[in-house]
The first five atom37 places (N, CA, C, CB, O) and aatype in JSON, in Angstrom:
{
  "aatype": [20, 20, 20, 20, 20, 20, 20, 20, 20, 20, 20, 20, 20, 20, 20, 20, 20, 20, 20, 20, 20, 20, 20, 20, 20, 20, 20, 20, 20, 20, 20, 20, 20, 20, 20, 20, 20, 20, 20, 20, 20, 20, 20, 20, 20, 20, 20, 20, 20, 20, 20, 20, 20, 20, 20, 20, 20, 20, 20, 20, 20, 20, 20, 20, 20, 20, 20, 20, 20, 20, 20, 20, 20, 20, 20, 20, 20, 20, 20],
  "atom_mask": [
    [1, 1, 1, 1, 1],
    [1, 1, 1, 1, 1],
    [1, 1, 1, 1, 1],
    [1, 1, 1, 1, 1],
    [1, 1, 1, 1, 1],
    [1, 1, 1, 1, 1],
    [1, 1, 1, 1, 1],
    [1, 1, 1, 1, 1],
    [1, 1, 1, 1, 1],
    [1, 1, 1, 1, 1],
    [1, 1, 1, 1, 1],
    [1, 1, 1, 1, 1],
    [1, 1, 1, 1, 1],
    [1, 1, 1, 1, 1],
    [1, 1, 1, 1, 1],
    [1, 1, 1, 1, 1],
    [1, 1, 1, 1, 1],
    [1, 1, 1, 1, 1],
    [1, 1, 1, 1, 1],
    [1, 1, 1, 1, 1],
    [1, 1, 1, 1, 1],
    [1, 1, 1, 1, 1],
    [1, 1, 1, 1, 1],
    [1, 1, 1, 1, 1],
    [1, 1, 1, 1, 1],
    [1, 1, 1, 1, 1],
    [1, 1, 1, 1, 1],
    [1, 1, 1, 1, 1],
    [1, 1, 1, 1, 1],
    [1, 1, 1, 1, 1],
    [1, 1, 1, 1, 1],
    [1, 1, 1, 1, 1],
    [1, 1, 1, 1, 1],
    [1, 1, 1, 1, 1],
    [1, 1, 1, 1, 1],
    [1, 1, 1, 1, 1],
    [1, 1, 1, 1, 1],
    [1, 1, 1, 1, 1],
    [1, 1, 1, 1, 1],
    [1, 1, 1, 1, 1],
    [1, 1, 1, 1, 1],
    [1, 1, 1, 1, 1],
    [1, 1, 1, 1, 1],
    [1, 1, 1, 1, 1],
    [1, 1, 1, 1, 1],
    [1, 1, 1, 1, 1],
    [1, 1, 1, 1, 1],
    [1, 1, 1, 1, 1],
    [1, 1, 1, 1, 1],
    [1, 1, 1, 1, 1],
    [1, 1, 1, 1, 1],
    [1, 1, 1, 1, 1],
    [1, 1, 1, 1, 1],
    [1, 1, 1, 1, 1],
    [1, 1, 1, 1, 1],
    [1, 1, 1, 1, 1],
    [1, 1, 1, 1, 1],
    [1, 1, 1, 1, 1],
    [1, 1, 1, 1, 1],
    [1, 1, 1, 1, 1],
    [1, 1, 1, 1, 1],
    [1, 1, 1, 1, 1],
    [1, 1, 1, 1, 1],
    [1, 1, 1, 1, 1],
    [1, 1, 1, 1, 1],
    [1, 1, 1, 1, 1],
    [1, 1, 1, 1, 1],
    [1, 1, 1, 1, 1],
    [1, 1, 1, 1, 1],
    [1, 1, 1, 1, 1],
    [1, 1, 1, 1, 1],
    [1, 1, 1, 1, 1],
    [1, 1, 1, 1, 1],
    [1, 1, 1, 1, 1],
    [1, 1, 1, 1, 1],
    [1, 1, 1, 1, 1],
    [1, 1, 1, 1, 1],
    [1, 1, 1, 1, 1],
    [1, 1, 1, 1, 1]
  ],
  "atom_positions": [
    [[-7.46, 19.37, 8.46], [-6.9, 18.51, 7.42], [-7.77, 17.26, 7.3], [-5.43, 18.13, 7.73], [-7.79, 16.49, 8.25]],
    [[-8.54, 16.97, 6.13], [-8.89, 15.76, 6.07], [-8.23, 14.73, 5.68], [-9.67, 15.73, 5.56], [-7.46, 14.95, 4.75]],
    [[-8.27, 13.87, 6.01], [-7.8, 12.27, 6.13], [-8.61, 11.56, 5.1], [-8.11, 11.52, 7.71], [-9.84, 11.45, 5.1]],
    [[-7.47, 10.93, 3.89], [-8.34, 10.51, 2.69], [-9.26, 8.75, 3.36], [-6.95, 10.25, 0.99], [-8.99, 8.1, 4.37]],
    [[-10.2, 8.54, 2.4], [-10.52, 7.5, 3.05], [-9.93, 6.4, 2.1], [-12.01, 7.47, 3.37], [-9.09, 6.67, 1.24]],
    [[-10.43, 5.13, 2.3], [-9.85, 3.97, 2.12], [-10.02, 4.37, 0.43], [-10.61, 2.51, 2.91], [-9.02, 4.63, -0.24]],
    [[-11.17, 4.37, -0.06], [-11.27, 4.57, -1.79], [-10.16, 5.21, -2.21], [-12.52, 5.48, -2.39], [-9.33, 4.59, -2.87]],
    [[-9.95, 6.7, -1.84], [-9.1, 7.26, -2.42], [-7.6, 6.89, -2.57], [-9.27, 8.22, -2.0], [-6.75, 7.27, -3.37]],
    [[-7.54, 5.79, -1.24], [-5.82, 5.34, -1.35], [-6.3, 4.31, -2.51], [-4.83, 4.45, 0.38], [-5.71, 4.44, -3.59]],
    [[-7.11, 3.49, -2.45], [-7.11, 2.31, -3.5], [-7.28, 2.95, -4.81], [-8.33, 1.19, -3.27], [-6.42, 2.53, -5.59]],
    [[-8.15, 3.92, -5.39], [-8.06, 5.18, -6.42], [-6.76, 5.03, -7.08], [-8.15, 6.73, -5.69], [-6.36, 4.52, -8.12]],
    [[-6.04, 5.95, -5.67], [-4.83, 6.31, -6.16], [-3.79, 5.01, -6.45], [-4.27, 7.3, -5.15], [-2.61, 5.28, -6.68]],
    [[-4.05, 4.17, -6.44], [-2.8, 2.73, -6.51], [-3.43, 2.5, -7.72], [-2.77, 1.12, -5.19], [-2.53, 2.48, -8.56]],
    [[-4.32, 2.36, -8.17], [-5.08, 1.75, -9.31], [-4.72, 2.75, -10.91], [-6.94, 1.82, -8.76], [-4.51, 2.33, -12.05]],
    [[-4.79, 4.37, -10.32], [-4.31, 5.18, -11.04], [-2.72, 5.16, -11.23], [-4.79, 6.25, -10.6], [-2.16, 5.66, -12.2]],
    [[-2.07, 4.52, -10.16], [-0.5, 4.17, -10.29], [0.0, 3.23, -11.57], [-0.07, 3.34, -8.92], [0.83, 3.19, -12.48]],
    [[-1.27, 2.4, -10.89], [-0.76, 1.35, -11.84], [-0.7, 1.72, -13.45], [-1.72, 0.11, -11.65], [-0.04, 1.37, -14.43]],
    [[-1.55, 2.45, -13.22], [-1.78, 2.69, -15.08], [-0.88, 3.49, -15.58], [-3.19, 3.44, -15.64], [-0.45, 3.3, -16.71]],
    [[-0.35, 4.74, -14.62], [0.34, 5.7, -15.31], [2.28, 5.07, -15.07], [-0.19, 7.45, -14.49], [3.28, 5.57, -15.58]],
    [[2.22, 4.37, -14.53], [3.61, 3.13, -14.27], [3.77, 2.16, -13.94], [4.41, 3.18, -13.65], [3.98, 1.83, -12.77]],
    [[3.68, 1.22, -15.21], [3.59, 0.02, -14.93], [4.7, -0.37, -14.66], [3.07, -0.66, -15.71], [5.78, -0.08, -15.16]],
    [[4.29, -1.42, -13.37], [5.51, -1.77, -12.94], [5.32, -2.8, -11.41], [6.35, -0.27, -12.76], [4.95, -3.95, -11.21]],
    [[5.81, -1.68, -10.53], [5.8, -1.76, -9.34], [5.12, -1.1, -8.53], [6.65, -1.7, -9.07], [5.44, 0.09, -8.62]],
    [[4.12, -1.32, -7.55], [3.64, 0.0, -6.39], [4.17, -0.64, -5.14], [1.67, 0.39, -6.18], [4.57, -1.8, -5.11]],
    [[4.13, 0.43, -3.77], [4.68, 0.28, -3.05], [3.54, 0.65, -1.89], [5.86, 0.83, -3.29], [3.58, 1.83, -1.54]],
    [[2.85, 0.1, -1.44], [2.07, 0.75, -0.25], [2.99, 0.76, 1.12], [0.61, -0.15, 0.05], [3.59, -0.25, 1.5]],
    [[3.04, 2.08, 1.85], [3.87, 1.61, 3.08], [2.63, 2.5, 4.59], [6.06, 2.48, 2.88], [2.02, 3.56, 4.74]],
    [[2.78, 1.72, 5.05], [2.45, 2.2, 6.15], [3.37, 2.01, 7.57], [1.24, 1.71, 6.21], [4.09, 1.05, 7.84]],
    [[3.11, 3.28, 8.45], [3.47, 3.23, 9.32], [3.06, 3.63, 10.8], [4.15, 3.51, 8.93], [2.22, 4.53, 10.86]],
    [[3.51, 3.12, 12.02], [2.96, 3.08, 13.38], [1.32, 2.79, 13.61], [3.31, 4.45, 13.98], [0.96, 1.66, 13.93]],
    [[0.35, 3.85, 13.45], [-0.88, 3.52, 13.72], [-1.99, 3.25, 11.93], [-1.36, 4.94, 14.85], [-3.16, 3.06, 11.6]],
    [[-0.66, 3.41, 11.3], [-1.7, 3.55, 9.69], [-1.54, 2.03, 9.07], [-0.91, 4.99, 8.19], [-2.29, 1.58, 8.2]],
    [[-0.37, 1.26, 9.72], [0.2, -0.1, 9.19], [-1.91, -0.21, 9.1], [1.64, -1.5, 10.65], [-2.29, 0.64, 8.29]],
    [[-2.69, -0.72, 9.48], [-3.96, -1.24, 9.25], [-4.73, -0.89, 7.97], [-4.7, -0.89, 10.31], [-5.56, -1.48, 7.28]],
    [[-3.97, 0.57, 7.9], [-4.8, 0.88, 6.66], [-3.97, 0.88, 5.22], [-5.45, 2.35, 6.88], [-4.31, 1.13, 4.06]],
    [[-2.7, 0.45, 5.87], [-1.76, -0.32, 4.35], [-2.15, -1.49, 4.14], [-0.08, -0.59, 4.41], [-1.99, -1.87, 2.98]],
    [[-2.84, -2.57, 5.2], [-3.5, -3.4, 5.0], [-4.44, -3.33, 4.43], [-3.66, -3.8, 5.67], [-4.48, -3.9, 3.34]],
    [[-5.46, -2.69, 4.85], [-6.83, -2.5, 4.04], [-6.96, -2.34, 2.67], [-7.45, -1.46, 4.44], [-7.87, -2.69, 1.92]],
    [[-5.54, -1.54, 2.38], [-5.53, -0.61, 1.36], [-5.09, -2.29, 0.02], [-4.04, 1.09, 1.75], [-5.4, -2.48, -1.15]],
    [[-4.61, -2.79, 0.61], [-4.16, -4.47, -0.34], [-5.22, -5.27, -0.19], [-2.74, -5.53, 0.3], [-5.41, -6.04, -1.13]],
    [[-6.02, -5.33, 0.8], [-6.57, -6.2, 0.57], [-7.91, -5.84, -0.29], [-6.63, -6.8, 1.69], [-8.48, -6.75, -0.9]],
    [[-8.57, -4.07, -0.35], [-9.95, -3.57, -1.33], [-8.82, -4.02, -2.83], [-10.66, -1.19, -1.1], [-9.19, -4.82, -3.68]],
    [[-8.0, -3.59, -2.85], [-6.93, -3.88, -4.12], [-6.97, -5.53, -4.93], [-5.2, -3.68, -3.37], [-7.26, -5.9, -6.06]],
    [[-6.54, -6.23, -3.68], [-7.02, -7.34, -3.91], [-8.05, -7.85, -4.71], [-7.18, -7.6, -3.07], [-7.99, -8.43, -5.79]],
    [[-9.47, -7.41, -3.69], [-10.48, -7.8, -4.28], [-11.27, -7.43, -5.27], [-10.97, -7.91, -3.69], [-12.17, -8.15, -5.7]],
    [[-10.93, -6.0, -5.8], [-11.09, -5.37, -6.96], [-10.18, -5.37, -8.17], [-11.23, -4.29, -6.64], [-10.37, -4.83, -9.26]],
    [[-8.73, -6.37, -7.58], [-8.04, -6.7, -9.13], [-7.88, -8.2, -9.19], [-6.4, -5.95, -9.42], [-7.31, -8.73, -10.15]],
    [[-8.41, -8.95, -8.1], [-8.28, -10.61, -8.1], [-6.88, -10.99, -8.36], [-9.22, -11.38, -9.28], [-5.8, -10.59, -7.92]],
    [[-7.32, -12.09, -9.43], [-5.84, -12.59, -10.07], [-5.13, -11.74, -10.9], [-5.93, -13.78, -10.92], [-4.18, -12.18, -11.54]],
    [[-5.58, -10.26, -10.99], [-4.62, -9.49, -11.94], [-3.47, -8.87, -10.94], [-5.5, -8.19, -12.86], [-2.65, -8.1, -11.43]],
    [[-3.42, -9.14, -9.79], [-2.91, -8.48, -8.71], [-1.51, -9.61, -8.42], [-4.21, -8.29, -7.38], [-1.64, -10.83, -8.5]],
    [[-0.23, -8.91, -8.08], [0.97, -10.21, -7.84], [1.75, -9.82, -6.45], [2.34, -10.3, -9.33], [2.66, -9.0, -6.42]],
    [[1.35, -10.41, -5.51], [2.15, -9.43, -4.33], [3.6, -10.46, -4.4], [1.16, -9.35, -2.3], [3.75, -11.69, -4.4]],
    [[4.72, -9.09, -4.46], [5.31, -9.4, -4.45], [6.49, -9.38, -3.36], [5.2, -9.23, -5.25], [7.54, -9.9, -3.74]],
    [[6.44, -8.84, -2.02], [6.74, -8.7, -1.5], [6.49, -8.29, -0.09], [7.06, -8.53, -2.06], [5.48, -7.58, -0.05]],
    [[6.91, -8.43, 0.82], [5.87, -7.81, 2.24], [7.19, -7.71, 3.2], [4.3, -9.2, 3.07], [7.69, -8.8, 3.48]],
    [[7.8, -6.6, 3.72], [8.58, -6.17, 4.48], [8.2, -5.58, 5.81], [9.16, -5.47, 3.83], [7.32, -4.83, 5.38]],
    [[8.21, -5.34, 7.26], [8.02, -5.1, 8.3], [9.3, -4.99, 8.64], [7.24, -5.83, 8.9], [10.29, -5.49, 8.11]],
    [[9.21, -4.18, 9.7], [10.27, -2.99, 10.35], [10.09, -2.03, 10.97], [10.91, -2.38, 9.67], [9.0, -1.47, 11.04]],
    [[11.43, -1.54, 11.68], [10.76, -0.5, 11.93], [11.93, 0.68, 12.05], [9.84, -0.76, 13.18], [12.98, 0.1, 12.32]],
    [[12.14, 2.12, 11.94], [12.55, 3.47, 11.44], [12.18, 4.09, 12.45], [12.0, 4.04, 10.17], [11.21, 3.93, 13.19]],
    [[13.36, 5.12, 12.43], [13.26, 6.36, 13.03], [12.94, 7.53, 12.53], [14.15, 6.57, 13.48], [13.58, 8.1, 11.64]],
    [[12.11, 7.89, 12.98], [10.93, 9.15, 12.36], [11.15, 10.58, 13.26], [8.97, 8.55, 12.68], [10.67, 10.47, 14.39]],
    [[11.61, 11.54, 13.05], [11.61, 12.82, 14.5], [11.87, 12.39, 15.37], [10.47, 13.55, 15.04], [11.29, 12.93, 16.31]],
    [[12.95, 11.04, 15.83], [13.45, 11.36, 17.07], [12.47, 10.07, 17.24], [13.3, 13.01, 17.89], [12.93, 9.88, 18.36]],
    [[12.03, 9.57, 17.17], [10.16, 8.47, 17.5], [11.03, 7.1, 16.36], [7.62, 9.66, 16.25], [11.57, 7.09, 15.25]],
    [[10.69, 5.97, 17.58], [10.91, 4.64, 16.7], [9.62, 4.66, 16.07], [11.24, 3.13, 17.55], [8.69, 5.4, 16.42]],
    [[9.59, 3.82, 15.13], [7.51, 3.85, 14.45], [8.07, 2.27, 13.8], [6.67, 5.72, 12.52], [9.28, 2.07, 13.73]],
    [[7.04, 1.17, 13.33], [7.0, 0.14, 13.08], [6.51, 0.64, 11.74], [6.36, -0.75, 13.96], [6.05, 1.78, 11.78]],
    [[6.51, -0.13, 10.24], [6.29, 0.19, 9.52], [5.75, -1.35, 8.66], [7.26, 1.08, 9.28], [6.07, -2.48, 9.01]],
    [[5.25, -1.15, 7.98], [5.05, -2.65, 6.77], [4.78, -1.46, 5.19], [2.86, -4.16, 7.3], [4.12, -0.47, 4.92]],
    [[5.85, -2.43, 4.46], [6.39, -1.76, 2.82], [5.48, -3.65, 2.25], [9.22, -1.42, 2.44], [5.71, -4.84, 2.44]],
    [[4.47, -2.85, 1.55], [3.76, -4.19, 0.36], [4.23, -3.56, -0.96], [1.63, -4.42, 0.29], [4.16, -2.37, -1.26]],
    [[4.8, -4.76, -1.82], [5.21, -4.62, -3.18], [4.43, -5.24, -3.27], [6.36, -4.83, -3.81], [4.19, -6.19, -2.53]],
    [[3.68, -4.8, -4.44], [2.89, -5.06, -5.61], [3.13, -4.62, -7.44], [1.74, -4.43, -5.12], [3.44, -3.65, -8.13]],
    [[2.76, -5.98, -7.59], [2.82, -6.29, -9.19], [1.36, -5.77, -9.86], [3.04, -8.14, -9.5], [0.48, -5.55, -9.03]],
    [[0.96, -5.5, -11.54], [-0.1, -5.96, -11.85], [0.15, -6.53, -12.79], [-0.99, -5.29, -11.93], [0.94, -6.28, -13.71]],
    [[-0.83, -7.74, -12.53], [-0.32, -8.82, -13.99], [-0.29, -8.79, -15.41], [-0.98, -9.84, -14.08], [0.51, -9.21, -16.25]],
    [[-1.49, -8.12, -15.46], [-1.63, -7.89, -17.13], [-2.24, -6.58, -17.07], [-2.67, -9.06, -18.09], [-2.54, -5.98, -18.1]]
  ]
}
């Protein structure tokens, strides 16, 4: 199974945005929380000020029996 890389998650949020405007939701969890980070901050810097975070949640869920820590980023796009 390959493991998409960082482009393709930012790809795919960018393609979100267009086909529903609105709201996106990046979530990551246990060992991927870094790459829900990553994934906001290439976002970031490839939509600047068109970008509105609107939210940033941490926590953490029970997954199969397994606690896991999680971080949920809401994101806006501005125009």
């Amino acid at each position: 199974m390959r493991r998409n890389s960082l482009d393709d998650y930012v790809v795919e949020a960018i393609v979100g945005f267009q086909e529903r405007p609105g709201l996106i939701v990046i979530k990551g969890r246990g060992p991927y929380i870094s790459r829900a980070v990553d994934v906001y901050n290439e976002l970031a810097q490839r939509l600047g000020d068109g970008l509105e975070l609107v939210k940033v949640e941490i926590g953490s869920e029970r997954v199969r029996g397994r606690i896991l820590s999680y971080i949920s980023i809401s994101l806006r796009k501005k125009f």
